[in-house]
C-alpha positions as YAML, in Angstrom:
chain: A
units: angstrom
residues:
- id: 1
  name: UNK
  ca: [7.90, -14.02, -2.87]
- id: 2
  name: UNK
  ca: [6.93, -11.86, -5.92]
- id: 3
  name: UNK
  ca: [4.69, -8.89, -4.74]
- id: 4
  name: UNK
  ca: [2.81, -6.49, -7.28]
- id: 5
  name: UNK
  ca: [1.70, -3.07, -5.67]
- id: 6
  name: UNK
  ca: [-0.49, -1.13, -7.88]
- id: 7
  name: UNK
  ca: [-1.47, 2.78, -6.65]
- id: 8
  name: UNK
  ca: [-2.97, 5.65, -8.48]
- id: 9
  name: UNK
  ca: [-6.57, 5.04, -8.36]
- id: 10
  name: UNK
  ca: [-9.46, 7.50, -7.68]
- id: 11
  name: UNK
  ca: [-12.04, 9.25, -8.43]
- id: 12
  name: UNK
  ca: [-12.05, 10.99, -11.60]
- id: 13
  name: UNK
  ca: [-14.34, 13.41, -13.86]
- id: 14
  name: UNK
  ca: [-15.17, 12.30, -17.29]
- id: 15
  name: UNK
  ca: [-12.18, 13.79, -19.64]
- id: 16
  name: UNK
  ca: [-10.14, 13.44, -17.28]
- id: 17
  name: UNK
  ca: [-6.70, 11.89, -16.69]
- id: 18
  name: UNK
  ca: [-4.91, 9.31, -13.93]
- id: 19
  name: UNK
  ca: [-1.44, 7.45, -13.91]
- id: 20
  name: UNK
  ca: [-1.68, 4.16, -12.48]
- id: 21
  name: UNK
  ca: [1.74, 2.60, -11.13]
- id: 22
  name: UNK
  ca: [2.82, -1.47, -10.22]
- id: 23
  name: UNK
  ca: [6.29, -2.07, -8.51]
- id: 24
  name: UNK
  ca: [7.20, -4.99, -8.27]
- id: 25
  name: UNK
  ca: [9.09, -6.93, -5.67]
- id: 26
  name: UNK
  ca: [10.75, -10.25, -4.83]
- id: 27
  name: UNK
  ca: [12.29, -11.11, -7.62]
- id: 28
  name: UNK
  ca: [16.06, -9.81, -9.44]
- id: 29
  name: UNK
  ca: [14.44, -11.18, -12.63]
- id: 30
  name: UNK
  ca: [13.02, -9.10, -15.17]
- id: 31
  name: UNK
  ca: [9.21, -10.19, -16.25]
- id: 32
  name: UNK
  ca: [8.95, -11.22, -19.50]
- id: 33
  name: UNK
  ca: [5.61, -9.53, -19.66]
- id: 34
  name: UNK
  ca: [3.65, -7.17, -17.54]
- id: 35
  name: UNK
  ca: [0.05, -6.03, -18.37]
- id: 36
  name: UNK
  ca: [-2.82, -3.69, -17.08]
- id: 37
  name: UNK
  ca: [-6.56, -5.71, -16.55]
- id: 38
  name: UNK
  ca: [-9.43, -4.04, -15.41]
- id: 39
  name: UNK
  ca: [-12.98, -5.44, -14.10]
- id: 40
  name: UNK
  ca: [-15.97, -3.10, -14.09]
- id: 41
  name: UNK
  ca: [-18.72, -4.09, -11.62]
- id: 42
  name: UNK
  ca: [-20.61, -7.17, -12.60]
- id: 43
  name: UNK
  ca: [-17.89, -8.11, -15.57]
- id: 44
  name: UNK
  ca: [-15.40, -10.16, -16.08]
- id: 45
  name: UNK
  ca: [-11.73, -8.73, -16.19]
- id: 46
  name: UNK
  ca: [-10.50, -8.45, -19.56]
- id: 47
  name: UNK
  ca: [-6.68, -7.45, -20.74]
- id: 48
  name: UNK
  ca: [-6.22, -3.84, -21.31]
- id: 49
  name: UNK
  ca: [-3.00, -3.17, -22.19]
- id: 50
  name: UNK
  ca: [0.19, -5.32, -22.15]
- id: 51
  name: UNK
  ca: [4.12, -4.90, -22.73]
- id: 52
  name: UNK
  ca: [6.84, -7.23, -23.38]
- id: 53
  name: UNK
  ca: [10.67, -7.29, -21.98]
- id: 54
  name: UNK
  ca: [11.45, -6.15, -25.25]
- id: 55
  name: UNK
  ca: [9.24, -2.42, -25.12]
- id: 56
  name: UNK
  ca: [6.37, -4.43, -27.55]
- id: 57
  name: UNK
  ca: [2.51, -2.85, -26.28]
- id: 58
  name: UNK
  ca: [-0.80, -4.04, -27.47]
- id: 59
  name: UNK
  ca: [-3.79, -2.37, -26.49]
- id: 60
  name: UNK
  ca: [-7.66, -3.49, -25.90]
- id: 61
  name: UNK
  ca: [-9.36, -1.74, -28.81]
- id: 62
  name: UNK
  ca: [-11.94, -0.06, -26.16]
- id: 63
  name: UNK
  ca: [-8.47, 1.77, -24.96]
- id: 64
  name: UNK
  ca: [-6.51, 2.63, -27.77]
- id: 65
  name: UNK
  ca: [-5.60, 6.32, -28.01]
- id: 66
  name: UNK
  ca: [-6.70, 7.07, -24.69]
- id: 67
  name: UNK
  ca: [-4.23, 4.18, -22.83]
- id: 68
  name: UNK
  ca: [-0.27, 4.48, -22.76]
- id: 69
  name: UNK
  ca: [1.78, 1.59, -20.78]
- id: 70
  name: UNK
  ca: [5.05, 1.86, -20.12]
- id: 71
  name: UNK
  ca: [7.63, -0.06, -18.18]
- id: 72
  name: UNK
  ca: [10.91, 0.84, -16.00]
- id: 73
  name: UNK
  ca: [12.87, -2.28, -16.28]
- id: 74
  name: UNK
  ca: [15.57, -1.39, -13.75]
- id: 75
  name: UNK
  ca: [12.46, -1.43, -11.65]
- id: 76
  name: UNK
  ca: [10.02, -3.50, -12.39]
- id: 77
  name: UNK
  ca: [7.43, -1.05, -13.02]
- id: 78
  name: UNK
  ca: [5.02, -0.74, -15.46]
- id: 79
  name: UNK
  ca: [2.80, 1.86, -15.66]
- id: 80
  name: UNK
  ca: [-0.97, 2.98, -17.07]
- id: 81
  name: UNK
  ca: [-1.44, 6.70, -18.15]
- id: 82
  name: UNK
  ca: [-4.73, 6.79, -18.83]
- id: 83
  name: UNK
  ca: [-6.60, 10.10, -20.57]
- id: 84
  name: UNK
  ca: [-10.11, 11.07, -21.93]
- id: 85
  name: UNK
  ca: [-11.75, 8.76, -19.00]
- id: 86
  name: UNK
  ca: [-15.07, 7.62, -19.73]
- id: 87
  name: UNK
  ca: [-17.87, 6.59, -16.96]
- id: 88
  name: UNK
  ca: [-17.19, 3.17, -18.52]
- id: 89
  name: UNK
  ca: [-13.49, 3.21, -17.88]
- id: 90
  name: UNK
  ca: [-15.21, 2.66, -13.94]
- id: 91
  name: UNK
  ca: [-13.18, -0.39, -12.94]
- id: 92
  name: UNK
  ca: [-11.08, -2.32, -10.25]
- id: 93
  name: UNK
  ca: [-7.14, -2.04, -12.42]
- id: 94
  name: UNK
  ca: [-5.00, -5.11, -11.98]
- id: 95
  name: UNK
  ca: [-1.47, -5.14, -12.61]
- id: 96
  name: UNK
  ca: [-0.26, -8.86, -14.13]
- id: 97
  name: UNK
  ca: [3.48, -9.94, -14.57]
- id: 98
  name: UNK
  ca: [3.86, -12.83, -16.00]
- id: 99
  name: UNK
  ca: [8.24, -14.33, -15.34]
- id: 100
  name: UNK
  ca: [10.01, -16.93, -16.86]
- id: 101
  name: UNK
  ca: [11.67, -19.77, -14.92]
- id: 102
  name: UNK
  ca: [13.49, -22.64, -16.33]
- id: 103
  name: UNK
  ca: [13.44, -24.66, -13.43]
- id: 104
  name: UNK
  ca: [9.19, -24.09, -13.59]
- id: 105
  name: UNK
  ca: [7.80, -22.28, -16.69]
- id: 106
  name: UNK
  ca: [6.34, -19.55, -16.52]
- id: 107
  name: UNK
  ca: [4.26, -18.20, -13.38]
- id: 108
  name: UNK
  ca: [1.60, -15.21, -13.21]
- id: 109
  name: UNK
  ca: [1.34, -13.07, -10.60]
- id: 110
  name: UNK
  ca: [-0.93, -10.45, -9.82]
- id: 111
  name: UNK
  ca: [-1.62, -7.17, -8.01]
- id: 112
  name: UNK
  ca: [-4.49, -6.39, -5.64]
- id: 113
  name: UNK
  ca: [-6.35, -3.92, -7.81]
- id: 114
  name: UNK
  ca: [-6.69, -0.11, -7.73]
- id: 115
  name: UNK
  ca: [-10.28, 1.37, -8.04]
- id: 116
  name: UNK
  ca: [-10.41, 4.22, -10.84]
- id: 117
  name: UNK
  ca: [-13.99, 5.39, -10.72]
- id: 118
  name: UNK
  ca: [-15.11, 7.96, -13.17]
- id: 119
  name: UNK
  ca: [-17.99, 10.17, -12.49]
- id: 120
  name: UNK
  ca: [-19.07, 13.95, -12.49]
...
């Protein structure tokens, strides 16, 4: 059974900076993807950064500058270092990792969330 853990989340002052961290678990394989979402209060959650197998990121445009994600494959990891927080960077983070199968596609899985709440 393929587990995501997220930590890092807090509370945070406007310029300020966190790390967020996902370890994975379960599974030898390595994801194929693995991706930071976040859902502010009252929105939907929306894709904020993502990295593929092969080191390839993409950011939300909302993020870019501010956002770095990076991945430990030996691990599983990914991580979010996120810098110059905004109040509207407020936001449950969800880690995704998405793993290919041949015997059934491709499955997502998901983390639990980690609340990064920035405020003075």
């Amino acid at each position: 059974q393929v587990q995501l853990v997220e930590s890092g989340g807090g509370l945070v002052q406007p310029g300020g900076s966190l790390r967020l961290s996902c370890a994975a678990s379960g599974s030898a394989r390595t994801f194929d993807v693995m991706a930071w979402y976040r859902q502010p209060p009252g929105k939907q959650r929306d894709v904020v950064a993502t990295i593929t197998k092969g080191g390839m990121t993409d950011y939300a445009d909302s993020v870019k500058g501010r956002f770095t994600i990076s991945r430990d494959g030996a691990r599983n990891a990914v991580y979010l270092q996120i810098s110059s927080l905004k109040p509207e960077d407020t936001a449950v983070y969800y880690c995704y990792a998405r793993l290919w199968e041949l015997s059934v596609g491709y499955t997502n899985y998901w983390g639990q969330g980690t609340q990064v709440t920035v405020s003075s």
